[in-house]
C-alpha positions in Angstrom: 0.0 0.0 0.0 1.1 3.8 -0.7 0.3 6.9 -0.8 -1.0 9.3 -3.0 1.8 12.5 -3.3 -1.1 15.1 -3.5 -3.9 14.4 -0.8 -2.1 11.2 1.7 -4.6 9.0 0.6 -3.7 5.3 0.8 -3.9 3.2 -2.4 -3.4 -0.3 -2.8 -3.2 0.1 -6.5 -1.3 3.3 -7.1 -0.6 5.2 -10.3 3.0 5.5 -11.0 3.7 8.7 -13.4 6.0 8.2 -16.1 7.3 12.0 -16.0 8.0 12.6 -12.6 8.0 9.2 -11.0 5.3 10.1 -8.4 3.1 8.0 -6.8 -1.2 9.0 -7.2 -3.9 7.5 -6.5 -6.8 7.5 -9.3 -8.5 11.0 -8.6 -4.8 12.8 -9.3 -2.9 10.1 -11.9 -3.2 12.1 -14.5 -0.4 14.5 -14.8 -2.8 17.7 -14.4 -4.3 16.3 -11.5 -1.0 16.6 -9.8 0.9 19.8 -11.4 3.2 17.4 -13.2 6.7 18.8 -14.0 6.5 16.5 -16.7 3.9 18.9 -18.5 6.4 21.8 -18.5 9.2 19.5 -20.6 6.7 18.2 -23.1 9.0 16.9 -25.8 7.5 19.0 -28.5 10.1 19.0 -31.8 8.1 20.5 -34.2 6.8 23.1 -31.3 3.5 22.7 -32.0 2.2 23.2 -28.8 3.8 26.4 -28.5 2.0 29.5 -28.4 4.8 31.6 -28.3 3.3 33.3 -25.2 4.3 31.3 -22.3 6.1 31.5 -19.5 9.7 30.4 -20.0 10.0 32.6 -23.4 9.8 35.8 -20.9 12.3 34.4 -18.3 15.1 36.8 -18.2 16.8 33.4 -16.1 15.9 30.4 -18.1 14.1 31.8 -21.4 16.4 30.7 -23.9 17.1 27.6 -22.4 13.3 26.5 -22.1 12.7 27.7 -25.7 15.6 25.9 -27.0 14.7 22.6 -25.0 11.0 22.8 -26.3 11.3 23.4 -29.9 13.8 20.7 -30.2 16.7 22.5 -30.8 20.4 21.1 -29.3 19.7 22.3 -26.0 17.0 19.8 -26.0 19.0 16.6 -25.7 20.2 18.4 -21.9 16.3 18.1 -20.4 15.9 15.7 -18.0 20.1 14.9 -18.4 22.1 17.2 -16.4 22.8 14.7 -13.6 24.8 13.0 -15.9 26.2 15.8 -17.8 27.5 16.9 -14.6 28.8 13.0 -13.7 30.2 13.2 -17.4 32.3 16.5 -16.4 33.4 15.3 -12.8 34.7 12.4 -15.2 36.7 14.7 -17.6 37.9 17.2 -15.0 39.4 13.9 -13.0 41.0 12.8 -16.9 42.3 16.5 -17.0 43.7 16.6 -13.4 45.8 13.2 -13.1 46.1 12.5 -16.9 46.7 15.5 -19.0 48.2 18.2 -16.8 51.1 15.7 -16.2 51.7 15.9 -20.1 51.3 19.1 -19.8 54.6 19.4 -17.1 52.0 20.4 -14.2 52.7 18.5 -11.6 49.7 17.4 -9.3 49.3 20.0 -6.5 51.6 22.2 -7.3 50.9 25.8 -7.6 49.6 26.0 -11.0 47.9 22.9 -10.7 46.0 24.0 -7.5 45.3 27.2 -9.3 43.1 25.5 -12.0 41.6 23.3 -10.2 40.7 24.4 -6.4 39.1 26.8 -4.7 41.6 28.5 -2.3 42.2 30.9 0.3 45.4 31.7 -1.7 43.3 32.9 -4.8 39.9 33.3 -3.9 39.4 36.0 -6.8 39.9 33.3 -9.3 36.8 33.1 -10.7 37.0 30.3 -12.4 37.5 28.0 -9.6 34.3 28.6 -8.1 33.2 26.2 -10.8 36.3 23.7 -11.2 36.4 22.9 -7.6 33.0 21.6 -8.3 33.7 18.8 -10.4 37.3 18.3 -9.3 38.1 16.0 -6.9 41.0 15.1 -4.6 41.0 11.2 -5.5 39.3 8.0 -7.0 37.7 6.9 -3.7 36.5 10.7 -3.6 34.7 10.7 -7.2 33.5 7.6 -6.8 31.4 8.2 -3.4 29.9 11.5 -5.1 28.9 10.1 -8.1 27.3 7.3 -6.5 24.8 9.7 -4.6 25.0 11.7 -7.4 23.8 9.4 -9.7 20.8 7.8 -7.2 19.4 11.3 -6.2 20.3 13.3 -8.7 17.9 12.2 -11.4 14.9 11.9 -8.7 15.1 15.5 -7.9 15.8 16.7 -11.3 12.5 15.1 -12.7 10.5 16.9 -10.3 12.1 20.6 -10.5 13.1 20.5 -14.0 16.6 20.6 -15.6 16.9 24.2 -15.9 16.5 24.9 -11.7 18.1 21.7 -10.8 20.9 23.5 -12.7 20.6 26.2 -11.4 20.9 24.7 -7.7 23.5 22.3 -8.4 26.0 24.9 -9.8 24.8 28.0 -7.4 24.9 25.8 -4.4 28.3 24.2 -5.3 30.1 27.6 -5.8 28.1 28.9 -2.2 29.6 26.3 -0.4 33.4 26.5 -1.6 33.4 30.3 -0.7 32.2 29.5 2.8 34.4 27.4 3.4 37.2 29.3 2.1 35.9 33.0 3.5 35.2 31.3 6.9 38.9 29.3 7.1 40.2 32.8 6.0 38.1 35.3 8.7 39.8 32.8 11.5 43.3 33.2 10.1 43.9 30.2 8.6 43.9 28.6 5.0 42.1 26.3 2.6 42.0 24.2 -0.3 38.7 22.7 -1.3 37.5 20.4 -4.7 34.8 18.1 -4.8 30.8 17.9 -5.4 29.7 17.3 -1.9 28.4 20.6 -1.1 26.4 20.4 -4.1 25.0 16.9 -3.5 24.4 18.1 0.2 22.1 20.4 -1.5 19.8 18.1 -3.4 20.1 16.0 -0.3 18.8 18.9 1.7 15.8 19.7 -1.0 14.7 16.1 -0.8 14.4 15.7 2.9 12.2 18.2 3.2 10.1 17.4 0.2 9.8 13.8 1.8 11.6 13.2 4.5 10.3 9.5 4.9 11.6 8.5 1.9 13.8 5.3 1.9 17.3 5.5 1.1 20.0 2.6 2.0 23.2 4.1 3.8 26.5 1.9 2.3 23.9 -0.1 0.4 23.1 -1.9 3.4 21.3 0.2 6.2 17.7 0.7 4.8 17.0 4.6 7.0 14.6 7.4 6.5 16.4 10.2 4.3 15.6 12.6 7.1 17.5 10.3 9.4 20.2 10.0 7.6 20.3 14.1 6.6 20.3 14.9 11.0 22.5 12.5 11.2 25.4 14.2 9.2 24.7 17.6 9.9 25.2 17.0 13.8 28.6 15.1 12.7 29.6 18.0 10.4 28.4 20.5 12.9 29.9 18.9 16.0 33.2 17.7 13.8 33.7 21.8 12.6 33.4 23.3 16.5 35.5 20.4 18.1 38.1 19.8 15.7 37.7 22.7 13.5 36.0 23.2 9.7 38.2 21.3 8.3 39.0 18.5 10.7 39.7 15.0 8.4 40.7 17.0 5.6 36.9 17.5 4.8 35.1 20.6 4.2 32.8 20.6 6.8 31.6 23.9 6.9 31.1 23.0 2.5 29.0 20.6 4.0 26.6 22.6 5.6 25.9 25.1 3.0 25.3 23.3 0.8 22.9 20.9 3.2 21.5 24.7 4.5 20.8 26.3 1.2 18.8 22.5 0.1 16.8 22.9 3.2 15.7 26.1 2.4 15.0 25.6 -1.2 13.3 22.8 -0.3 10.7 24.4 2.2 10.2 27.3 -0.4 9.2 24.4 -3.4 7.3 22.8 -1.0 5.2 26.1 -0.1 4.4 26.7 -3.4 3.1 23.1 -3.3 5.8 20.7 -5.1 5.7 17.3 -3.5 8.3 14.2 -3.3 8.7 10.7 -4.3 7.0 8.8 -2.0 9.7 6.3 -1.6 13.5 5.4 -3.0 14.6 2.2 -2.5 18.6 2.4 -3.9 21.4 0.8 -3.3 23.9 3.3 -2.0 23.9 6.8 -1.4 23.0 9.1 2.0 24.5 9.7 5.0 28.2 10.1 5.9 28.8 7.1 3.7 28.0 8.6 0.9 30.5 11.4 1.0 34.2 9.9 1.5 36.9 10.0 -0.4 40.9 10.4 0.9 43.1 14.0 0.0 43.1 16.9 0.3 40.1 19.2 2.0 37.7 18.2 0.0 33.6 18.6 -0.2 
């Protein structure tokens, strides 16, 4: 037995929808019954279903992009795939840290190495960092942890908030959470080097806990725990970790952690506001938790 997304009714036959992935029970299966995302990334080549008056055309943010996406054009092919256009780029930036640079006669963590592809008290200003860090990471066991999660949550959230503003979250929240940890480290006197997509998968973890907190999620692919168990769970580690040993105690970005995590939360309770509900339930077989944010190196996130 479930329950219905839009009005907690039980269902012991539900409706599963085939855009979003919710769960309905008969009076809201169809996809306008239950404010579909689905319905705003209607694969339309030909756009015949465009007036030319909606929305997305006026959207000084995501205009373009929507227009593109609905009449077909290249930009189309990226709706409903930027969780793994973003696992394809942690994969190339890891090829162009330990594989090309060394061609290249940049040796890994030097200076000009750490200037490419780290976010650093050392050179904050560079701007382009702010995005590098976020698909950068410090090692294999590092990539591999994020791109697990990455690749079981990612795709769950994106179907329900679209591509363009899980985008938008992904990047925003991964470049808010390097320059805490950085600006923090730096106000106390000290110094940082951070890569890695933690803080932006702390995000979407944060987003979907509030959206369902009961969902199911299994924790080293073992430990079957509510996702709001598992999200209290590592923020009182990363908090209590960042005042007792400091932010970045382990060589993890602690403090990264918690943005990101924070600025989820928040997004979250403003989506769910306006009325966007969650999967009722995940079963996966990793992702969550601590677990699901290792890796060995430097400070990472």
């Amino acid at each position: 037995m479930a329950q219905c997304d839009v009005c907690g009714q039980n269902e012991n036959m539900p409706y599963q929808c085939r855009m979003c992935g919710g769960t309905f029970c008969a009076e809201h299966r169809l996809p306008e019954n239950h404010s579909c995302p689905g319905l705003d990334q209607w694969n339309d080549p030909e756009g015949v279903f465009d007036s030319g008056f909606d929305d997305g055309v006026n959207d000084s943010d995501g205009g373009r992009f929507s227009a593109a996406a609905r009449t077909g054009g290249p930009l189309s092919y990226f709706r409903g795939n930027m969780t793994f256009v973003f696992l394809g780029l942690m994969v190339l930036m890891f090829v162009a840290q330990y594989a090309i640079t060394p061609l290249l006669g940049i040796q890994q963590w030097s200076p000009e190495w750490v200037s490419i592809f780290t976010l650093s008290t050392y050179h904050i200003t560079y701007v382009w960092t702010w995005i590098t860090s976020i698909f950068a990471h410090s090692g294999f066991t590092h990539i591999i942890f994020n791109g697990i999660v990455l690749y079981f949550f990612g795709p769950v959230l994106e179907r329900r908030i679209g591509s363009a503003k899980f985008s938008a979250l992904f990047l925003g929240s991964g470049i808010l959470a390097g320059l805490a940890q950085v600006g923090i480290v730096g106000l106390m006197g000290g110094s940082a080097i951070v890569l890695g997509a933690s803080g932006a998968i702390m995000a979407i973890m944060g987003v979907l806990t509030v959206l369902n907190p009961n969902m199911k999620i299994y924790i080293y692919f073992i430990l079957p725990v509510p996702l709001w168990v598992a999200t209290i769970g590592f923020a009182i580690y990363s908090g209590f970790t960042s005042v007792v040993a400091g932010p970045g105690a382990g060589n993890v970005a602690q403090l990264a952690h918690l943005t990101g995590l924070g600025i989820g939360l928040l997004y979250g309770a403003w989506l769910k506001n306006r009325g966007t509900g969650g999967p009722s339930e995940l079963d996966i077989g990793g992702g969550g938790g601590r677990g699901g944010m290792g890796g060995g190196g430097r400070r990472r996130f």
